[in-house]
N, CA, C and O atoms as a GROMACS GRO file, in nm:
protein
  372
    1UNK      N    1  -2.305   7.597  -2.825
    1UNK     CA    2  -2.442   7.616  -2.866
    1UNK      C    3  -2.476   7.515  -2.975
    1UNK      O    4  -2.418   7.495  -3.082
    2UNK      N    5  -2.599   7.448  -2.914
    2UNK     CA    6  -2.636   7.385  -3.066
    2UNK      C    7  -2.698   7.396  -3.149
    2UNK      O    8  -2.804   7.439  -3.103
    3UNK      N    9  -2.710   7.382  -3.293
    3UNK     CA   10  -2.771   7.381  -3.378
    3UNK      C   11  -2.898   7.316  -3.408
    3UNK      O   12  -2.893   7.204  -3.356
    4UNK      N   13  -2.994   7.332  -3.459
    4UNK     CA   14  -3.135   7.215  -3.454
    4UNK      C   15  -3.095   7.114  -3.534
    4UNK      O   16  -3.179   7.024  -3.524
    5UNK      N   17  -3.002   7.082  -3.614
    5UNK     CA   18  -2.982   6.989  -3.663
    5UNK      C   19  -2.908   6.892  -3.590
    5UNK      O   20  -2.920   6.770  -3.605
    6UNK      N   21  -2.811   6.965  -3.490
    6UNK     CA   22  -2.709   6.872  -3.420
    6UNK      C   23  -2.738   6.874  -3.294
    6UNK      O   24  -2.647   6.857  -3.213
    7UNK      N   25  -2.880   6.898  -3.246
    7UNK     CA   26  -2.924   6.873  -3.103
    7UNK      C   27  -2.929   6.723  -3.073
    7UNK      O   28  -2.914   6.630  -3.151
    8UNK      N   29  -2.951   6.723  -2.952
    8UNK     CA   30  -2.969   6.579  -2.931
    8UNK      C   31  -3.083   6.487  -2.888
    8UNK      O   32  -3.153   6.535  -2.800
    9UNK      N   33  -3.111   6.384  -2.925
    9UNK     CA   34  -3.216   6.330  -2.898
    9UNK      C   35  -3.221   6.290  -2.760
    9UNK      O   36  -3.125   6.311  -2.687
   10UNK      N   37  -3.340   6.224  -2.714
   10UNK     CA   38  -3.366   6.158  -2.628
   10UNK      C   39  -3.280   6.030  -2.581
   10UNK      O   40  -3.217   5.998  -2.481
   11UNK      N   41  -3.309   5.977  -2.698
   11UNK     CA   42  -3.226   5.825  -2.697
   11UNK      C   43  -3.040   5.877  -2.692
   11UNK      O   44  -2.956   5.829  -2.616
   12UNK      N   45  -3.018   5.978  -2.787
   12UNK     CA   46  -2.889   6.023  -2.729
   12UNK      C   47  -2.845   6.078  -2.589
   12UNK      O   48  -2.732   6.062  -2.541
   13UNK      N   49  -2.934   6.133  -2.538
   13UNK     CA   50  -2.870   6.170  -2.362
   13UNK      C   51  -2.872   6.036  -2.312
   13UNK      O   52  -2.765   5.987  -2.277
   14UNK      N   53  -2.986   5.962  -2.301
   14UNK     CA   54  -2.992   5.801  -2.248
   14UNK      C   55  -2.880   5.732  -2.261
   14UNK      O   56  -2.835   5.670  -2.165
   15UNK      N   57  -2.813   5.735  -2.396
   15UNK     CA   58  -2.750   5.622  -2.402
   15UNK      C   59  -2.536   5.732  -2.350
   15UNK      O   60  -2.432   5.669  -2.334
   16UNK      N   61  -2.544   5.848  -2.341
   16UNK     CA   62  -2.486   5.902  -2.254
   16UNK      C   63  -2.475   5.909  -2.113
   16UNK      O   64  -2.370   5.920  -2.050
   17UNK      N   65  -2.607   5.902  -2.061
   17UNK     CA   66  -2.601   5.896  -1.932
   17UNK      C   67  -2.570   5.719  -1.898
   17UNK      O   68  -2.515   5.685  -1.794
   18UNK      N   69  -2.611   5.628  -1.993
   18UNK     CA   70  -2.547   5.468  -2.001
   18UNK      C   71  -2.399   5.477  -1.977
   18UNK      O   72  -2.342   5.448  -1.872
   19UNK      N   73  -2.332   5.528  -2.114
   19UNK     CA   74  -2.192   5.539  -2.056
   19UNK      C   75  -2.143   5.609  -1.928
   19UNK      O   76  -2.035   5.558  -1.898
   20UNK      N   77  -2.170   5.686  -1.857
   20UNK     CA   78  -2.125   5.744  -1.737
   20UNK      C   79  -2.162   5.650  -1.618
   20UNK      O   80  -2.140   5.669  -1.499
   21UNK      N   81  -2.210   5.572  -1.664
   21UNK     CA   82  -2.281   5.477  -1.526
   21UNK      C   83  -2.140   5.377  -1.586
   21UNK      O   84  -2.042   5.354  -1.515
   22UNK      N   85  -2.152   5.342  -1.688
   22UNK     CA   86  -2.099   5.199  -1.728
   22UNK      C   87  -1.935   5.221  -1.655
   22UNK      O   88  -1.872   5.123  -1.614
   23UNK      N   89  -1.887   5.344  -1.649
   23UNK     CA   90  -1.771   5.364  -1.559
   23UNK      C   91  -1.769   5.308  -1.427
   23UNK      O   92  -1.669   5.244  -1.395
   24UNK      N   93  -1.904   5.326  -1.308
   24UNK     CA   94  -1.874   5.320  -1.213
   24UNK      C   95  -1.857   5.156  -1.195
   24UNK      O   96  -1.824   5.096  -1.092
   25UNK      N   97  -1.882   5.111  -1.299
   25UNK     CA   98  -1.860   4.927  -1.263
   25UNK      C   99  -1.755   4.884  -1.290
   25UNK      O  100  -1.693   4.934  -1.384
   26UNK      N  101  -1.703   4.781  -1.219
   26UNK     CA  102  -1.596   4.683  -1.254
   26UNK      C  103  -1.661   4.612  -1.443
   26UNK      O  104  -1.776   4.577  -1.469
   27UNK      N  105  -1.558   4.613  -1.527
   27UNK     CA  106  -1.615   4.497  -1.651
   27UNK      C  107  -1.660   4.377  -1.653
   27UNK      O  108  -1.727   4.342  -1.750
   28UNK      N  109  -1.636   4.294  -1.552
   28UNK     CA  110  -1.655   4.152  -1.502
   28UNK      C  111  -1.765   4.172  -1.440
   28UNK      O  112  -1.796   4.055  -1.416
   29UNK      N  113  -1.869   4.251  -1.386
   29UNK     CA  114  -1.992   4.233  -1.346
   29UNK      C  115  -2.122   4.232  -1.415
   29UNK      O  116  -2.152   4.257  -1.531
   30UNK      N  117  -2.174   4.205  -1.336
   30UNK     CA  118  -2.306   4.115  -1.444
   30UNK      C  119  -2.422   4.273  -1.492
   30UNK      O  120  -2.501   4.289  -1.586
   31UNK      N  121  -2.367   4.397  -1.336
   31UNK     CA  122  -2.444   4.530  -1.354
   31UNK      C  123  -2.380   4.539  -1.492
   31UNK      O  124  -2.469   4.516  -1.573
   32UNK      N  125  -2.275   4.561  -1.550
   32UNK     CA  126  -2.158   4.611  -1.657
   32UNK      C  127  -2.222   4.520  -1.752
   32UNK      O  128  -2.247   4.555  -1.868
   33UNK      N  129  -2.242   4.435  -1.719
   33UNK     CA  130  -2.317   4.374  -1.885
   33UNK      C  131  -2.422   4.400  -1.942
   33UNK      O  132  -2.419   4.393  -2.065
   34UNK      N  133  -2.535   4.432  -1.884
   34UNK     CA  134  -2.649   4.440  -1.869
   34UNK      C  135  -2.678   4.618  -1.882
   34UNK      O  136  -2.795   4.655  -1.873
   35UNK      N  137  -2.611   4.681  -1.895
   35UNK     CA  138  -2.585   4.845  -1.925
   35UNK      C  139  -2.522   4.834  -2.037
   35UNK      O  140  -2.571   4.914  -2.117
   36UNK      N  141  -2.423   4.763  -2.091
   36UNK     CA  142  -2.345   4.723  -2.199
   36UNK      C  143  -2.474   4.691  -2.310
   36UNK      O  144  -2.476   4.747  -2.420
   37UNK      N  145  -2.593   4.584  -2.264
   37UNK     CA  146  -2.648   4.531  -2.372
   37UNK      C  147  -2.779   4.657  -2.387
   37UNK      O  148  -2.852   4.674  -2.484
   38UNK      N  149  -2.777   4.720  -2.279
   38UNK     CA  150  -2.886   4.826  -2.290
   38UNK      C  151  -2.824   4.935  -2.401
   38UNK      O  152  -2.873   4.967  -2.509
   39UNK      N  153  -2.685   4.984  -2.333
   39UNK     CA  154  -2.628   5.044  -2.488
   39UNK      C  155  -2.658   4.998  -2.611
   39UNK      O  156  -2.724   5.063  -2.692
   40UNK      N  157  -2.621   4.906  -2.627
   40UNK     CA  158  -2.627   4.827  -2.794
   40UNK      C  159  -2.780   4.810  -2.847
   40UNK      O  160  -2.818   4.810  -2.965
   41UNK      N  161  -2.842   4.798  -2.754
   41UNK     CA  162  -3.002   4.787  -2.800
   41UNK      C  163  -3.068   4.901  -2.818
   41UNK      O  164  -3.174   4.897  -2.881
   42UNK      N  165  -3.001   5.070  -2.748
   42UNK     CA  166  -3.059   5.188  -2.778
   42UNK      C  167  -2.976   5.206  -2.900
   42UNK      O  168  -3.045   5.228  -3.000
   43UNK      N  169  -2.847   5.204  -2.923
   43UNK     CA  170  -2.774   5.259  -3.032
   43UNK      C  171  -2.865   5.192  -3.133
   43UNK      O  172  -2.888   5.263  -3.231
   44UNK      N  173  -2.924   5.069  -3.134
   44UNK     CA  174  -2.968   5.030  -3.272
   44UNK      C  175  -3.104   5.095  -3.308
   44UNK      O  176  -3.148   5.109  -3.422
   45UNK      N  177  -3.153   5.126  -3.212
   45UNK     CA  178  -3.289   5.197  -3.233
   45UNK      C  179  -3.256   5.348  -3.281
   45UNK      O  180  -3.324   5.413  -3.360
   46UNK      N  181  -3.112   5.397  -3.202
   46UNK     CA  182  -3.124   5.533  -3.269
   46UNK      C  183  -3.095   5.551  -3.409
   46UNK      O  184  -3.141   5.640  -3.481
   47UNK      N  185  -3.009   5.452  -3.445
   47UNK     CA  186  -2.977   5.399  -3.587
   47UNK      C  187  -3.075   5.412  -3.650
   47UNK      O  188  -3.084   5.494  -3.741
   48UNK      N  189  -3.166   5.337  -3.615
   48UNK     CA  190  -3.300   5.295  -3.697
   48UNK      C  191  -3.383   5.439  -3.697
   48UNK      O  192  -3.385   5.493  -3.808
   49UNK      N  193  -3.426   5.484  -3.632
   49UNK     CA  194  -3.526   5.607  -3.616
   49UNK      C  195  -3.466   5.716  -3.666
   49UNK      O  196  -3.532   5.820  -3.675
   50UNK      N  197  -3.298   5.710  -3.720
   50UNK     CA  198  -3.273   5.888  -3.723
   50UNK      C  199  -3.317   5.866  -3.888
   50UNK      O  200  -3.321   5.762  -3.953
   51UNK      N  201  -3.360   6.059  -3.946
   51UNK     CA  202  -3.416   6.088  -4.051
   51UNK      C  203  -3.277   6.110  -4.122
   51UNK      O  204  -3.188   6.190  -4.091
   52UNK      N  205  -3.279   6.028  -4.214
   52UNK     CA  206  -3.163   6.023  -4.339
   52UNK      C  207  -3.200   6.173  -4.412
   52UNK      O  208  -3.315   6.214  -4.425
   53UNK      N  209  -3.062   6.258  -4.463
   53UNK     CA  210  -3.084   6.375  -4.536
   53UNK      C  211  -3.113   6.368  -4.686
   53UNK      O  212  -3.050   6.304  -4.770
   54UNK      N  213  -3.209   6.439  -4.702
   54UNK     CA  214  -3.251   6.530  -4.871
   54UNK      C  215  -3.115   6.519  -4.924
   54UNK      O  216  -3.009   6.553  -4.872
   55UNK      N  217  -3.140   6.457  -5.053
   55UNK     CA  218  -3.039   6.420  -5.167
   55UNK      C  219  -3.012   6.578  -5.212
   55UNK      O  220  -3.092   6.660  -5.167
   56UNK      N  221  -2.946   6.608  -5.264
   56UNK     CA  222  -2.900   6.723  -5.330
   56UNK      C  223  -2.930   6.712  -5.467
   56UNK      O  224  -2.902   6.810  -5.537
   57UNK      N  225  -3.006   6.564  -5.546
   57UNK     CA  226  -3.057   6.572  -5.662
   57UNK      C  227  -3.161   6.603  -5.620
   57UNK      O  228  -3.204   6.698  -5.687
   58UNK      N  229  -3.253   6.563  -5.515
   58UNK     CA  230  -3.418   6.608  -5.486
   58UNK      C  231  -3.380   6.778  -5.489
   58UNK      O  232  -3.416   6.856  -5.577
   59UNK      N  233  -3.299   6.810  -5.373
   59UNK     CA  234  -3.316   6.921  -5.399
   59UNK      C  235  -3.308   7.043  -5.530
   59UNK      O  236  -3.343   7.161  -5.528
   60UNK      N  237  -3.265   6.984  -5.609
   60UNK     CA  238  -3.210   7.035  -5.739
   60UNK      C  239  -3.327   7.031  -5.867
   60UNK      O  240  -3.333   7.109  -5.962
   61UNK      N  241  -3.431   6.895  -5.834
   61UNK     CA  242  -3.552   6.860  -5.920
   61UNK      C  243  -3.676   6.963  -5.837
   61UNK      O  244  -3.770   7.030  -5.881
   62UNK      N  245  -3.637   6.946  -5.739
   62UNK     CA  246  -3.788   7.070  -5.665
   62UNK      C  247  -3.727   7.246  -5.687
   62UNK      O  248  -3.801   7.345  -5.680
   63UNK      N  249  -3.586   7.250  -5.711
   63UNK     CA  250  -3.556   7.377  -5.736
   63UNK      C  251  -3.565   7.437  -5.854
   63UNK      O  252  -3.571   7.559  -5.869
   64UNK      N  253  -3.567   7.332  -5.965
   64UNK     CA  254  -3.599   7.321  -6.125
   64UNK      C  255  -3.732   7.357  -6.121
   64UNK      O  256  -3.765   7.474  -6.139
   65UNK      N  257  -3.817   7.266  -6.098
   65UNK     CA  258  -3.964   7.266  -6.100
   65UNK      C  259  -4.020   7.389  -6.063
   65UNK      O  260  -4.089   7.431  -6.156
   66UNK      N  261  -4.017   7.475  -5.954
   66UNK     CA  262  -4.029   7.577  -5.860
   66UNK      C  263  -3.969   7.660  -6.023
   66UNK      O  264  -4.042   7.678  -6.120
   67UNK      N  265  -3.856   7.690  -6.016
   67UNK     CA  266  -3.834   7.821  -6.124
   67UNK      C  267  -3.847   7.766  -6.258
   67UNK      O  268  -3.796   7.831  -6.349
   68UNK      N  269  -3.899   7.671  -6.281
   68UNK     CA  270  -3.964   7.622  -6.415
   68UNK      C  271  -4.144   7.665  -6.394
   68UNK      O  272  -4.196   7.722  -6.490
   69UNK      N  273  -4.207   7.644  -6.302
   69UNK     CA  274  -4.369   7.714  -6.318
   69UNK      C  275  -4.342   7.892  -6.247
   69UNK      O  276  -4.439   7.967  -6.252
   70UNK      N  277  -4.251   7.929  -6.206
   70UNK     CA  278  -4.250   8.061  -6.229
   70UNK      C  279  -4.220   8.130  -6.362
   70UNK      O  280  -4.282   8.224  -6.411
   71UNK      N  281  -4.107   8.064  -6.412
   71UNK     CA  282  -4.130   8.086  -6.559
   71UNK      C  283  -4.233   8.088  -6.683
   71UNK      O  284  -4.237   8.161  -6.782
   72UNK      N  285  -4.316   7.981  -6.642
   72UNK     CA  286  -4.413   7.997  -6.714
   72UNK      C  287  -4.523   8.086  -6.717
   72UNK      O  288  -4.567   8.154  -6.810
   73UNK      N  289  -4.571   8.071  -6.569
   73UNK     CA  290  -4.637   8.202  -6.489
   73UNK      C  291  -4.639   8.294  -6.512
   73UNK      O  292  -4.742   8.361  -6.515
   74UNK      N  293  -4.480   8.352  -6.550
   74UNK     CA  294  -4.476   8.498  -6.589
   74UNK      C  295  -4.469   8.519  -6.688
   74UNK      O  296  -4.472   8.636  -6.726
   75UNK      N  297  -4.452   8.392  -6.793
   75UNK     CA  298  -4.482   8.430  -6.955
   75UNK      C  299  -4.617   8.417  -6.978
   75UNK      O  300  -4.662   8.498  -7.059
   76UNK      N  301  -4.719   8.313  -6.915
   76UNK     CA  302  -4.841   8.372  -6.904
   76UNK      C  303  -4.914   8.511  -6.909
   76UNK      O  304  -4.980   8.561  -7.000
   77UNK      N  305  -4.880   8.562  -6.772
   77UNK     CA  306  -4.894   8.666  -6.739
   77UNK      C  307  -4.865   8.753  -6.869
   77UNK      O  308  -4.969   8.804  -6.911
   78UNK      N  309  -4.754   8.786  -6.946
   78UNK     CA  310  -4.747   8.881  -6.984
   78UNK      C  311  -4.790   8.813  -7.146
   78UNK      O  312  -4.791   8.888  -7.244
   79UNK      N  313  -4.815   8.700  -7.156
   79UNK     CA  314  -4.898   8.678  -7.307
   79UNK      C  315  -4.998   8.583  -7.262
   79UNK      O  316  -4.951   8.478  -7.219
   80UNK      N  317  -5.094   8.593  -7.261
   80UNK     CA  318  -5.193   8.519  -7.176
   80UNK      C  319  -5.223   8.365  -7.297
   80UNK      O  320  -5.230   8.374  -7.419
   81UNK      N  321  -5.233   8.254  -7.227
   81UNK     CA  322  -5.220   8.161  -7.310
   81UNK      C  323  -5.268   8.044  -7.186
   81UNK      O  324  -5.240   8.064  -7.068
   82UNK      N  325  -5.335   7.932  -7.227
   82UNK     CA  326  -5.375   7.845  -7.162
   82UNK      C  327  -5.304   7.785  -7.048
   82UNK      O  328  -5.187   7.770  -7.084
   83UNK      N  329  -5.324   7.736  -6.903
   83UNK     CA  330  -5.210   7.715  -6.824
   83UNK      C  331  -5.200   7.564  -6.847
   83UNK      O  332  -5.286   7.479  -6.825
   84UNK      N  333  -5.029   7.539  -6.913
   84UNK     CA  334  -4.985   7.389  -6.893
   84UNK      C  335  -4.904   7.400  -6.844
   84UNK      O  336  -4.807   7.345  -6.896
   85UNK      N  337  -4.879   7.467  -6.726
   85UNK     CA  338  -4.736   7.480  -6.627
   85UNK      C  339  -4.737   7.305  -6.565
   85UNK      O  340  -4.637   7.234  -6.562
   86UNK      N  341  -4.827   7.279  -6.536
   86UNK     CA  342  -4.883   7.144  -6.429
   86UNK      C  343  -4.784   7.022  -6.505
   86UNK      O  344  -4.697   6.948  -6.461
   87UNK      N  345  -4.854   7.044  -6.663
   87UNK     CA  346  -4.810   6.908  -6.724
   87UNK      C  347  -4.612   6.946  -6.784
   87UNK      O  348  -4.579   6.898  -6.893
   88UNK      N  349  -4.543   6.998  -6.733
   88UNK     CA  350  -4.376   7.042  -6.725
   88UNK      C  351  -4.324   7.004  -6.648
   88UNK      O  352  -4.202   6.994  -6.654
   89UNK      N  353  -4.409   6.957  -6.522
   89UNK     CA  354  -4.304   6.914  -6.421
   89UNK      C  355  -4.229   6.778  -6.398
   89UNK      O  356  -4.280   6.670  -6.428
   90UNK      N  357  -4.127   6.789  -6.352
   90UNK     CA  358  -4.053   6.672  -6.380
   90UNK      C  359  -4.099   6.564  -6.230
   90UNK      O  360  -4.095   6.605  -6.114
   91UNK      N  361  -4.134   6.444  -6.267
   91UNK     CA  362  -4.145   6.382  -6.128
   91UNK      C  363  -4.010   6.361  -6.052
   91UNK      O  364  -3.901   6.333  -6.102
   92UNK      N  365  -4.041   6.379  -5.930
   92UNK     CA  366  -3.928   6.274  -5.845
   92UNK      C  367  -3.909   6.173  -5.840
   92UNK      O  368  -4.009   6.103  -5.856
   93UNK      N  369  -3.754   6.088  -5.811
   93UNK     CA  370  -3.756   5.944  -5.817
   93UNK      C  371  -3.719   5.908  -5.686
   93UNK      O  372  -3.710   5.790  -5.655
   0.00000   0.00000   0.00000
């Protein structure tokens, strides 16, 4: 079973169903090369298009931020005082 993270793309079955073909040829043929360069030209695109993962510092500055204006929020709330939750937050880099 897969996961949504470790499903597979488009360009990944393609360039799977490439290798299963690339078997039925002799290496010395010109079909075998030409499936060979179709491989190498999808692998670089899948290269290129896949979404690189969330840093674990982003995640850590939006998890700060998040229970840094709840904090404030609720000291608001219970002493009422002008809202500068906005100007606390830390930017991302």
């Amino acid at each position: 079973m897969e996961s949504f993270l470790q499903s597979k793309t488009p360009l990944d079955k393609e360039i799977e169903i490439l290798f299963f073909k690339l078997k039925d040829h002799d290496p010395d043929s010109e079909k075998y090369k030409q499936i060979l360069d179709r491989i190498v030209t999808l692998r670089k695109l899948n290269f290129e298009t896949k979404r690189k993962p969330i840093s674990y510092d982003t995640l850590a500055i939006v998890g700060a931020n998040l229970f840094g204006i709840l904090l404030i929020l609720k000291y608001e709330e219970l002493n009422p005082v002008v809202s500068k939750s906005m100007g606390f937050l830390l930017r991302a880099r």
